[in-house]
C-alpha positions, -999 to 999 in steps of 0.1 A, spaced: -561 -232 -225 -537 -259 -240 -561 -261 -269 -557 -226 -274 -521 -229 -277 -522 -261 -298 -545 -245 -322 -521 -212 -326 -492 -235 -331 -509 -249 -357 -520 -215 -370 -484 -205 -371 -468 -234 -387 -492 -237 -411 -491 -198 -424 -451 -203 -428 -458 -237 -445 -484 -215 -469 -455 -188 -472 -426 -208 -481 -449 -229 -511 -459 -191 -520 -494 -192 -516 -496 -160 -494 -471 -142 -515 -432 -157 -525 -404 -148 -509 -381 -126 -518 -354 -132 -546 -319 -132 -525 -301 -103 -540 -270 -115 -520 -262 -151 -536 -232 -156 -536 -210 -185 -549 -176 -194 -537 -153 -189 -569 -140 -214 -588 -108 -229 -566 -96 -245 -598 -93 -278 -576 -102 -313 -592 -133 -322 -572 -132 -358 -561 -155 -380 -538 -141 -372 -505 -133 -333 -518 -103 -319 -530 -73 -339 -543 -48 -332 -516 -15 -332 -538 -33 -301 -554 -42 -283 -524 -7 -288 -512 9 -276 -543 -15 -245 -537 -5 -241 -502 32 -246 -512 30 -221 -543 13 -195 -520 39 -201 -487 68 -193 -512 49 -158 -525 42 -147 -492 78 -154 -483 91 -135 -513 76 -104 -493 93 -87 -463 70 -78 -433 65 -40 -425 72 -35 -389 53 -11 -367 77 14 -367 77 14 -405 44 25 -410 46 52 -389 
């Protein structure tokens, strides 16, 4: 009975081994790639330069500030 099992293990893995190197058909093309935009960051070893991301952070802090919340009561 183990034998069984080891051969449809085998069976298994090797059928999605055969599918993913697209000799039983290819896989599908993924319609939904998507790509983080450009963050306009320097890219260094490590990641992002952090004076940049903090000048972002500050520079978006000071536009957010620059608008007054809407309360529940103001939106009816």
């Amino acid at each position: 009975m183990t034998a069984l099992f080891v051969v449809l293990l085998l069976l298994v893995i090797g059928a999605i081994v055969a599918v993913a190197m697209g000799r039983l058909g290819h896989l599908p093309d993924d319609a939904n790639d998507v790509r983080p935009q450009e963050s306009g960051f320097d890219v260094v070893p490590v990641g992002y330069k952090m004076s940049e991301v903090d000048a972002r952070i500050a520079d978006l802090t000071a536009r957010l500030s620059a608008y007054e919340p809407i309360t529940a009561a103001e939106q009816g």
